[in-house]
C-alpha positions as a Markdown table, in Angstrom:
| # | Residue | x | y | z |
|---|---|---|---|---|
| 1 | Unk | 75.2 | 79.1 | -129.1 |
| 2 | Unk | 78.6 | 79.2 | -130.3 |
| 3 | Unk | 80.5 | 76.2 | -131.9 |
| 4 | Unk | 84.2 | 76.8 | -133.5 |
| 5 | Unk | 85.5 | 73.3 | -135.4 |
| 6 | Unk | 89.2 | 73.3 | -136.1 |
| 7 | Unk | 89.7 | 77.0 | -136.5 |
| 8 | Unk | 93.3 | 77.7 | -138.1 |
| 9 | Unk | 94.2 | 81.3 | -138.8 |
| 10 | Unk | 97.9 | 82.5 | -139.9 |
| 11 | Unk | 99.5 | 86.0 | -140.4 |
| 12 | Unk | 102.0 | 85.7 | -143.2 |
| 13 | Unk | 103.9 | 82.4 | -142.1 |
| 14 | Unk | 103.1 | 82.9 | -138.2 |
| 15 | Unk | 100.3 | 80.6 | -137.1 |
| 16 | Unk | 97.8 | 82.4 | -134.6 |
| 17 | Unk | 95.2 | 79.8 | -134.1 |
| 18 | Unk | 95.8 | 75.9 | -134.8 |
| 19 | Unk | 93.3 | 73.7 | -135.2 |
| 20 | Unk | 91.0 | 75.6 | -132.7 |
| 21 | Unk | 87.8 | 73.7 | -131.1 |
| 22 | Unk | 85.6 | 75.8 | -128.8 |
| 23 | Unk | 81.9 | 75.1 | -127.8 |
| 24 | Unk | 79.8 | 77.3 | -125.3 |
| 25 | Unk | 76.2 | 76.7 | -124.3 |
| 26 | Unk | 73.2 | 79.4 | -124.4 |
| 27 | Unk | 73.3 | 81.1 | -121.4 |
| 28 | Unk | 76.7 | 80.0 | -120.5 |
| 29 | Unk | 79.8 | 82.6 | -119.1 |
| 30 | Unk | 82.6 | 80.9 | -120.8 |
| 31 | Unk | 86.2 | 82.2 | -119.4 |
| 32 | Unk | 88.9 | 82.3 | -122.4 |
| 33 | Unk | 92.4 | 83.1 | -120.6 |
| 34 | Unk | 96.0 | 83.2 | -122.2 |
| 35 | Unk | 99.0 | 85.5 | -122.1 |
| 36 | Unk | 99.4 | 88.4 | -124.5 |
| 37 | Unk | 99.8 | 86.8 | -128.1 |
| 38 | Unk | 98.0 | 83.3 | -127.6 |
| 39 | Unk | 95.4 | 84.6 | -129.8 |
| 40 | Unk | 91.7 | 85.7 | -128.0 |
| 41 | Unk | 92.2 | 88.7 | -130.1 |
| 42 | Unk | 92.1 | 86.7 | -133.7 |
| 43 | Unk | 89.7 | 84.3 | -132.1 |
| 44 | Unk | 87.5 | 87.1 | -131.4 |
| 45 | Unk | 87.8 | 89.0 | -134.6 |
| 46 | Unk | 87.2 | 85.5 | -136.3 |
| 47 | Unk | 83.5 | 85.4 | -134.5 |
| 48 | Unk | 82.8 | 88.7 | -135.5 |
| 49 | Unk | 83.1 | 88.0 | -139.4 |
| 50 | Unk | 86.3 | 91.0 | -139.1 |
| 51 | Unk | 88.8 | 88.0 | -140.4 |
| 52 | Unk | 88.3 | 85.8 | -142.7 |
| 53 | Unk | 90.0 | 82.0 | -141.4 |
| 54 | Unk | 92.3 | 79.8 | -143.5 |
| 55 | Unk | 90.2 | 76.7 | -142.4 |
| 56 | Unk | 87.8 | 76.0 | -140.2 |
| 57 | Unk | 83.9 | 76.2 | -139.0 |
| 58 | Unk | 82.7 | 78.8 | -136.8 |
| 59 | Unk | 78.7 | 79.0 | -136.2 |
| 60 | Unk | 76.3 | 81.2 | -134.2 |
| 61 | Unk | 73.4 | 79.9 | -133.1 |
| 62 | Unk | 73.6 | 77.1 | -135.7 |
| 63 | Unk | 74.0 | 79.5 | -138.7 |
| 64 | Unk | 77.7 | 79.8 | -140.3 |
| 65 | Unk | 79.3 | 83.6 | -139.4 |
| 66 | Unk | 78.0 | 86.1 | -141.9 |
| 67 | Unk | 77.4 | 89.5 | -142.2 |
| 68 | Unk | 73.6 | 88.4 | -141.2 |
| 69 | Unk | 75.5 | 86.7 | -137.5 |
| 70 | Unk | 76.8 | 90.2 | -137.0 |
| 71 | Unk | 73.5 | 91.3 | -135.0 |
| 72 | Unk | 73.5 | 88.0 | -133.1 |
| 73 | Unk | 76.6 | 89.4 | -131.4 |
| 74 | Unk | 77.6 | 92.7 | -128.7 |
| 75 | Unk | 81.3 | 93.7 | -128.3 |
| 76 | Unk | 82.6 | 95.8 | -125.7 |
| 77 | Unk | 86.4 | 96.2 | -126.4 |
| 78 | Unk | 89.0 | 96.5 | -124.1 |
| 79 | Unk | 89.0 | 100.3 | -125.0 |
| 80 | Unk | 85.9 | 102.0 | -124.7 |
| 81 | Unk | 84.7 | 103.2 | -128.0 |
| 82 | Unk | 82.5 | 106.1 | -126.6 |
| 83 | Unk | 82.0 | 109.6 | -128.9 |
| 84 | Unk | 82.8 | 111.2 | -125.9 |
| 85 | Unk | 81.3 | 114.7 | -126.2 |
| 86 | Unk | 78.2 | 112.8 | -126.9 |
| 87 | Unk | 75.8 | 112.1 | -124.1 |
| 88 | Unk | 75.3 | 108.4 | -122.4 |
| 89 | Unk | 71.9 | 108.5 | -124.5 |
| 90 | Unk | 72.6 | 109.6 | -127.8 |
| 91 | Unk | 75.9 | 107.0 | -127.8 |
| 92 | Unk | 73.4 | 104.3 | -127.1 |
| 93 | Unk | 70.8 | 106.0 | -130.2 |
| 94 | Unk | 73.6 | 106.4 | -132.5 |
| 95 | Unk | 75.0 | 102.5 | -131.9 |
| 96 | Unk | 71.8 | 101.5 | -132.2 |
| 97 | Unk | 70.5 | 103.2 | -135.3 |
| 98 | Unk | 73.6 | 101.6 | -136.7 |
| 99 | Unk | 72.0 | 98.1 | -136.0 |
| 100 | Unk | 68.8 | 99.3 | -137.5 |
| 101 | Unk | 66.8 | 100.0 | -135.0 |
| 102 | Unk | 63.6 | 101.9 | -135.7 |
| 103 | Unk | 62.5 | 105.0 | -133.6 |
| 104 | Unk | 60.4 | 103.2 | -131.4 |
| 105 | Unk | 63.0 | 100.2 | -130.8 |
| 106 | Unk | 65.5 | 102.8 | -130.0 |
| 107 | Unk | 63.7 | 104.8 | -127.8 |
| 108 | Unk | 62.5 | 101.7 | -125.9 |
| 109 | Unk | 66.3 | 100.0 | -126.1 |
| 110 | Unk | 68.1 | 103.1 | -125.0 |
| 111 | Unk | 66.1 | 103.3 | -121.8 |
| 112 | Unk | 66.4 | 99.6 | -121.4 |
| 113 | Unk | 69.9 | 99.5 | -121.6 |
| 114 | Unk | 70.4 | 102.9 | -119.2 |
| 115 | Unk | 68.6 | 101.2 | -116.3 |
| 116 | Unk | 70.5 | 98.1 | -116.7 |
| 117 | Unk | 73.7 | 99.5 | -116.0 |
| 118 | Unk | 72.1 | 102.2 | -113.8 |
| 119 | Unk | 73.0 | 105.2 | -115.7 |
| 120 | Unk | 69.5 | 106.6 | -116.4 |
| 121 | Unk | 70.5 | 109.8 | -114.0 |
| 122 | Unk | 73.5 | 110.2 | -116.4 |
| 123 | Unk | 71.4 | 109.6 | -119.7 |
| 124 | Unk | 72.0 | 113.3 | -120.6 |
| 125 | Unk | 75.5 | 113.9 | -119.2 |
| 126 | Unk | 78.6 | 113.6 | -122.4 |
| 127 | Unk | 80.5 | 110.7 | -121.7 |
| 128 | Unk | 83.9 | 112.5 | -121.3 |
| 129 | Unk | 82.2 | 113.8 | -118.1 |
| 130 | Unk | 81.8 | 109.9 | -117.1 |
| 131 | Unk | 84.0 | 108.1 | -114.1 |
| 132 | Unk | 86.2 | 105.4 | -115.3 |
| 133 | Unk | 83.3 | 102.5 | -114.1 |
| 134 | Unk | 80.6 | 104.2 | -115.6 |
| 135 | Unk | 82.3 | 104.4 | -119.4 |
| 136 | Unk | 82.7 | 100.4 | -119.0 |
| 137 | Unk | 79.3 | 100.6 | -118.3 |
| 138 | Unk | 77.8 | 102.1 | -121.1 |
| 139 | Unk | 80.5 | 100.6 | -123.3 |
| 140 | Unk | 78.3 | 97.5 | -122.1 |
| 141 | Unk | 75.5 | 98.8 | -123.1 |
| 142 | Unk | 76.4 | 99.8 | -126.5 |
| 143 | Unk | 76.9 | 96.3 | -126.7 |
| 144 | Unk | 73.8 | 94.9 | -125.1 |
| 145 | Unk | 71.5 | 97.9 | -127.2 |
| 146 | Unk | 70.7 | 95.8 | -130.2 |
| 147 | Unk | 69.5 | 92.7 | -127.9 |
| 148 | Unk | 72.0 | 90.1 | -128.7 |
| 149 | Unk | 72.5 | 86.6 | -128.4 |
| 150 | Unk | 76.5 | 86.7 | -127.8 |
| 151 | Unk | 78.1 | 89.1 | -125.7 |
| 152 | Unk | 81.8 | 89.4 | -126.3 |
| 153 | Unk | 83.4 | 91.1 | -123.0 |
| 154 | Unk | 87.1 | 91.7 | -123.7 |
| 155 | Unk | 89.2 | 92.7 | -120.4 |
| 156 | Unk | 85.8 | 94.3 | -119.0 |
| 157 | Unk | 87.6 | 95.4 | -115.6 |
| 158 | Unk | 90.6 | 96.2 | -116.5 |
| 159 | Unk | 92.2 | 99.5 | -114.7 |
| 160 | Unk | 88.9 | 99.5 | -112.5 |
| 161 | Unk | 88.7 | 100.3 | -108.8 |
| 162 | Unk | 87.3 | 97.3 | -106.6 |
| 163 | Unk | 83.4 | 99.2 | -106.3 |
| 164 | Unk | 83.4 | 99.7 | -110.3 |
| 165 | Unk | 84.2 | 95.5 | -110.8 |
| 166 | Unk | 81.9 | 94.3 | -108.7 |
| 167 | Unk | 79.2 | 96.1 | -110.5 |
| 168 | Unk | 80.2 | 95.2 | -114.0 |
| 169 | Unk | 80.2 | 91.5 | -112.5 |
| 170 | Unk | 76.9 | 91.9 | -111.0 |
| 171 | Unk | 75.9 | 92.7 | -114.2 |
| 172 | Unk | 77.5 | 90.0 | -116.1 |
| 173 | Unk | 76.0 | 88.2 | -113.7 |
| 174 | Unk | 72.4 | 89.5 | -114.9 |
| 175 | Unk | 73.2 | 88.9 | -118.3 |
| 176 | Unk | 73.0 | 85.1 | -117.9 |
| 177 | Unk | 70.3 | 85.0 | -115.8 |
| 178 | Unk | 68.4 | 86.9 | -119.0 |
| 179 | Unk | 69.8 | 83.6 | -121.0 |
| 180 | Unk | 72.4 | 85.7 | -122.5 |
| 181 | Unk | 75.5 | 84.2 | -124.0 |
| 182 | Unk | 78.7 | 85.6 | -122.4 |
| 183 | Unk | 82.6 | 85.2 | -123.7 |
| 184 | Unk | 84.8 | 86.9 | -121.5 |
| 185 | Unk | 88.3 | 87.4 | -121.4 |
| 186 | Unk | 90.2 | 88.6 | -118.7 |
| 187 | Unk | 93.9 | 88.9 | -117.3 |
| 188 | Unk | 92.1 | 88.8 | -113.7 |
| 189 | Unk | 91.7 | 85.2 | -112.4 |
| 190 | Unk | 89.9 | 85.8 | -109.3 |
| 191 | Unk | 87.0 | 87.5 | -112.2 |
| 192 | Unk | 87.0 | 84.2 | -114.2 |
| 193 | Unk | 86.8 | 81.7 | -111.2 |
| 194 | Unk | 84.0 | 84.0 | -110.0 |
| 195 | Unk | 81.9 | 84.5 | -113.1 |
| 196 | Unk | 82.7 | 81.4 | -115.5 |
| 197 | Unk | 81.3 | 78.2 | -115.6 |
| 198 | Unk | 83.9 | 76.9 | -117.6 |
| 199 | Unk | 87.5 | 78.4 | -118.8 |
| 200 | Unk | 89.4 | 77.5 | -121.4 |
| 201 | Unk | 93.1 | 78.5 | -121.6 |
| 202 | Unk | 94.5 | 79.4 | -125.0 |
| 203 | Unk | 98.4 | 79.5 | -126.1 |
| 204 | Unk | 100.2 | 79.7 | -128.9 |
| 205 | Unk | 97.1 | 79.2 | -130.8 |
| 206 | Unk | 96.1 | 76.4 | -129.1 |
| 207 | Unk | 93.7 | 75.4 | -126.5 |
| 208 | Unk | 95.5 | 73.9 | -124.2 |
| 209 | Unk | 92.8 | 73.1 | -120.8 |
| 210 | Unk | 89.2 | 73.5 | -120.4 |
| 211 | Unk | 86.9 | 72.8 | -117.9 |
| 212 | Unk | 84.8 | 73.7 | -114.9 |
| 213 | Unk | 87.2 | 75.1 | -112.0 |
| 214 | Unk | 86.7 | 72.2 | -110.0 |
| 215 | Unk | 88.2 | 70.1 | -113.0 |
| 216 | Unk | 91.0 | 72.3 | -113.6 |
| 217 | Unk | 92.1 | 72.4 | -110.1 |
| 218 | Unk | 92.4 | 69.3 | -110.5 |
| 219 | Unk | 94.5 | 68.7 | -113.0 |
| 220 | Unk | 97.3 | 69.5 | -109.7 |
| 221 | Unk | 97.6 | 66.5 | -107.7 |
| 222 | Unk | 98.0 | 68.4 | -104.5 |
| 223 | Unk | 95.7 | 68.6 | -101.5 |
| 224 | Unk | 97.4 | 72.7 | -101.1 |
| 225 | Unk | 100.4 | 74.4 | -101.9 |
| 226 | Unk | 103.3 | 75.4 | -100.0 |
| 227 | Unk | 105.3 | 78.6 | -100.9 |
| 228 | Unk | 108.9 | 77.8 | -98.8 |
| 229 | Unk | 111.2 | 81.2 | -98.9 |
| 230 | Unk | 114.8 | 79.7 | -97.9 |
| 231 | Unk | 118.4 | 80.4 | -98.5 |
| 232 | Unk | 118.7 | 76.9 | -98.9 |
| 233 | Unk | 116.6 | 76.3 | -101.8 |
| 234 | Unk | 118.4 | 73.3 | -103.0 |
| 235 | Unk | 118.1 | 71.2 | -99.4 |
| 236 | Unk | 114.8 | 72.2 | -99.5 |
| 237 | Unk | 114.4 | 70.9 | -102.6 |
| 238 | Unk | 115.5 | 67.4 | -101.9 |
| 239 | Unk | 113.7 | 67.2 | -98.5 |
| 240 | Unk | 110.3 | 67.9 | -99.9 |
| 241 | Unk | 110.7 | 65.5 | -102.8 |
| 242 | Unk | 112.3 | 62.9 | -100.0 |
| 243 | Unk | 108.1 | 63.7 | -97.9 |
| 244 | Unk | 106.7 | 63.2 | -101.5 |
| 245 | Unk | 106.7 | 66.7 | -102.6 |
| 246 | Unk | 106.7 | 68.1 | -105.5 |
| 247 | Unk | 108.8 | 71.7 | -106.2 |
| 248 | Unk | 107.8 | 74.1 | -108.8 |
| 249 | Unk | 109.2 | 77.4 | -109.8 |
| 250 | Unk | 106.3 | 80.3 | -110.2 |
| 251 | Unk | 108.3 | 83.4 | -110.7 |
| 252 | Unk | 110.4 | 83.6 | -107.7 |
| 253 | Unk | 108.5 | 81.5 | -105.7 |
| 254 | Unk | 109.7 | 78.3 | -104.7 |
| 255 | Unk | 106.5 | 75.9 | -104.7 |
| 256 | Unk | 105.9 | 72.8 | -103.4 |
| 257 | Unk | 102.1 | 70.5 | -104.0 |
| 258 | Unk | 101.5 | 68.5 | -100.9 |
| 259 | Unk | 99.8 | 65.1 | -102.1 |
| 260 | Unk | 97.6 | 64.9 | -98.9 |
| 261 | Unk | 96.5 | 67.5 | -96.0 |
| 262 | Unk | 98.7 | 67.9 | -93.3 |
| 263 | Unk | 99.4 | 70.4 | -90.8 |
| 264 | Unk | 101.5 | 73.2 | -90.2 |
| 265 | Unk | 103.5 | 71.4 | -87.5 |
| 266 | Unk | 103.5 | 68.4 | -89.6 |
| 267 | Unk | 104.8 | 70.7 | -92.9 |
| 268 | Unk | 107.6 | 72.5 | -90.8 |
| 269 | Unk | 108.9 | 69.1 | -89.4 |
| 270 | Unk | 109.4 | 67.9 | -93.0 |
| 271 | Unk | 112.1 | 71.1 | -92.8 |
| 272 | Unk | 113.0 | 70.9 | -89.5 |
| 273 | Unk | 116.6 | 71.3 | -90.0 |
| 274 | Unk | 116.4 | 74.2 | -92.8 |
| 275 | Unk | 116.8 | 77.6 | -92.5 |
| 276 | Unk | 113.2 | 79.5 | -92.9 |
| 277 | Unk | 112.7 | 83.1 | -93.8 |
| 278 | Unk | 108.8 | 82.0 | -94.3 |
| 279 | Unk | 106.1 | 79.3 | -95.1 |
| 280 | Unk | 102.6 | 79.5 | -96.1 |
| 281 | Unk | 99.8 | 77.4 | -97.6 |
| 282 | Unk | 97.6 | 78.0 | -100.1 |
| 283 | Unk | 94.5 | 75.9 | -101.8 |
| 284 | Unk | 95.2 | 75.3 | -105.1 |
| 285 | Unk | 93.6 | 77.7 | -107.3 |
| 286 | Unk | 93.1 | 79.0 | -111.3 |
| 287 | Unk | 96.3 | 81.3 | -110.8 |
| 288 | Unk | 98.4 | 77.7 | -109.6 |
| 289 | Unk | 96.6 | 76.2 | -113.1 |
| 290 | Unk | 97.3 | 79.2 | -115.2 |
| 291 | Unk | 100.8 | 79.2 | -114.5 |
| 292 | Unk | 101.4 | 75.7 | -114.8 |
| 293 | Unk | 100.1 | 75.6 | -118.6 |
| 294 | Unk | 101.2 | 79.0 | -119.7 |
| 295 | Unk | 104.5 | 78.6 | -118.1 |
| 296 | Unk | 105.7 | 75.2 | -117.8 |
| 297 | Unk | 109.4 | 76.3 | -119.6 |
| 298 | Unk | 109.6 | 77.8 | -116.3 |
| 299 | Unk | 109.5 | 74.7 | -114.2 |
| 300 | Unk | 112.5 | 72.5 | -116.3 |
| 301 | Unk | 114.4 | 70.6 | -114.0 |
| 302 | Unk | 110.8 | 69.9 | -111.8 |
| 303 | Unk | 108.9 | 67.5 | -114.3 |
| 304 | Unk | 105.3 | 67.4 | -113.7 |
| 305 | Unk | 104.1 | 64.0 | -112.5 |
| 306 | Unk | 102.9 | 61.3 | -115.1 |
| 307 | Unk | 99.0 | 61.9 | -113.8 |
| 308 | Unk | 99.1 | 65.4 | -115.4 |
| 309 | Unk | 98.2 | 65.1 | -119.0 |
| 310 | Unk | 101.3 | 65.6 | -122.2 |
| 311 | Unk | 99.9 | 69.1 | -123.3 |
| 312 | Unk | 100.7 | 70.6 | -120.1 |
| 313 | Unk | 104.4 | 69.9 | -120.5 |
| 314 | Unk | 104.7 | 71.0 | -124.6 |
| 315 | Unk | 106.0 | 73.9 | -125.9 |
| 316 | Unk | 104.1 | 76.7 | -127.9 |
| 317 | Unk | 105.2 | 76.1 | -131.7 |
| 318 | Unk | 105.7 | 79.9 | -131.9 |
């Protein structure tokens, strides 16, 4: 559904994107993850014909982006573009006779789309009047009024309670069972190992890992991490590499990947002699992936085993 071939895109003498590839399948919930400034933002904007690229090949359903693409696609921003004193129904009219939509399809679309994200009780309320969940949900519907192809969901949970994102997942989730096309980005990692079949993660410009989440994980060679808390964080250091060990630095957390499953008896003998405020195990997850690529400059001093691929380990050019 959506193919991007070595996409570069510069502001003034900053590059933003570098020699981007991305593929995602119809039907397909593709994660794209990065910190603030790796460029989703240009990459999105890119898709939606709003920049033009230095270089580079993006299609839509096998046609080149165009002005024509623009209806293949839905947005919903990370701010809600709602006319608030408008009601939930004549948002979704007025988006939609913006796509062109004639009476009939608008009339038939705007009902559609209500009871898809269940606010056909609230079709006639204004949308200032609107809980914080329910604006994300007809923001999503403004996207979804014009029947796209490619849905575009940038940071759709963002500031919502726990009730409010497991609706707008469920409804992701309906999306691709319709055969819809999803790109999601998100700050939440728990929401992309739960929704995506694939991620990618994107930094300085540069896709960096992608892959199922079972692939990613393991891109770690560790059976489960160990987060040690110690005064001694330097003898604890030495005796985990000494068992095989390998120490990481995520924040202030002092990390250890343990090559094979032992344990817990097994893991506090290996520091039987150091002081311990605490220890606890975790499987390795997305976050324990995330960090590692986005912020290896962290982690100097503990070099990342041989197995783990040279882009893990290089700097962003910017």
């Amino acid at each position: 559904m959506l193919r991007i071939e070595n996409l570069n895109k510069s502001y003034r003498d900053r590059p933003v994107l570098q020699d981007l590839n991305l593929s995602i399948a119809t039907g397909e919930i593709y994660g794209l993850l990065g910190p603030n400034g790796a460029g989703k933002t240009t990459t999105i904007n890119l898709i939606c014909n709003l920049l033009k690229p230095d270089s580079g090949r993006i299609e839509i359903g096998n046609q080149p982006v165009s002005e024509a693409t623009k209806k293949l696609i839905g947005v919903a921003p990370q701010e809600n573009l709602l006319y608030r004193s408008l009601t939930c129904r004549e948002n979704l009219d007025f988006f939609a006779r913006i796509y062109g939509l004639s009476r009939l399809e608008r009339q038939k679309q705007v009902q559609a789309c209500l009871a898809a994200v269940n606010l056909v009780e609230r079709a006639n309320s204004p949308a200032e009047t609107l809980s914080g969940g329910m604006r994300r949900r007809l923001s999503m519907a403004i996207a979804l009024v014009h029947q796209p192809k490619l849905v575009i969901l940038d940071e759709p949970t963002t500031g919502l309670d726990i009730e409010a994102r497991y609706e707008i997942w469920d409804l992701i989730r309906q999306l691709q069972e319709q055969g819809v096309t999803v790109l999601l980005t998100t700050h939440l990692l728990d929401e992309a190992e739960r929704l995506c079949q694939r991620i990618g993660i994107l930094k300085g410009g540069q896709l960096l890992v992608e892959g199922a989440l079972e692939e990613l994980r393991q891109r770690i060679p560790a059976k489960e991490i160990v987060v040690v808390n110690t005064p001694e964080e330097q003898r604890a250091i030495e005796r985990g590499q000494q068992f095989g060990f390998t120490p990481r630095r995520y924040g202030s957390d002092l990390i250890f990947w343990i090559p094979e499953q032992l344990s817990l008896k097994e893991i506090f003998d290996c520091f039987v002699d150091i002081p311990l405020d605490s220890l606890s195990r975790q499987p390795v997850s997305l976050e324990h992936v995330y960090i590692e690529v986005t912020q290896s400059q962290n982690n100097i001093g503990f070099p990342l085993p041989a197995v783990i691929p040279d882009p893990w380990t290089e700097e962003s050019s910017y």
